[in-house]
Residue, then its C-alpha position, 0 to 999 in steps of 0.5 A: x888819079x896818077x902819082x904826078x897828078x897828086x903832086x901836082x894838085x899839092x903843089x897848087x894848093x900849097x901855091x893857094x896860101x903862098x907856100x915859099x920854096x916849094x920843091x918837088x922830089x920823085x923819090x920813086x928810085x930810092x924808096x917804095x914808101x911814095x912816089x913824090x915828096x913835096x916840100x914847101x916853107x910856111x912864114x910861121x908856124x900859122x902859116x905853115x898849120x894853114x897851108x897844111x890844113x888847106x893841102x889836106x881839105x883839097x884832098x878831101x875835096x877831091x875825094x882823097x883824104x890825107x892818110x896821117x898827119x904829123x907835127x900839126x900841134x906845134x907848126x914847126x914842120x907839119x908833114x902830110x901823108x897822102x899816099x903817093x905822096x907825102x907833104x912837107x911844110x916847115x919852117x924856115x930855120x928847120x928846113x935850112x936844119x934838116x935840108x930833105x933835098x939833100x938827104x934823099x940825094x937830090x943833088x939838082x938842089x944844090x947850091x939853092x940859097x937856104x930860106x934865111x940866106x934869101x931873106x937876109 
């Protein structure tokens, strides 16, 4: 399986559970540690632990178990390492914090309304 084709298969499974927000960032240019970082807000930190746990199952299914996983035991940002690619699922407020799009230098997300300015 192709790089793009993971990431495709993440952002399903992460439409699965209705992950919010989820963008795609081919990082390939600017580090050699994956090809594609996927980034995706969970509604709480239930939310985010099950569309983690359900990215992570869809792996294995499919033959690819997750290489690690950080943050599970508390839901505010769960990061999921699957190789080529690498899956992000936070909560709102520490997504609009730390802003991923921003620090890879991906400039096509600028100006995107943060979660909480969406949600009021």
């Amino acid at each position: 399986m192709q790089s793009h084709e993971f990431a495709q298969l993440a952002t399903d499974a992460l439409a699965d559970l209705k992950a919010l927000n989820v963008v795609t960032l081919d990082v390939r240019k600017q580090t050699s540690i994956t090809d594609f970082m996927v980034i995706a807000t969970g509604t709480s930190d239930r939310h985010v632990r099950s569309i983690a746990d359900h990215v992570i199952e869809k792996f294995r299914e499919a033959g690819f178990p997750a290489l690690g996983v950080e943050g599970h035991e508390y839901g505010e940002w769960v990061l999921v390492d699957l190789g080529d690619v690498v899956v992000h699922v936070m909560r709102s407020k520490t997504r609009d914090f730390y802003k991923l799009e921003n620090l890879w230098g991906m400039d096509d997300q600028a100006g995107r309304p943060t979660d909480s300015e969406r949600t009021g």
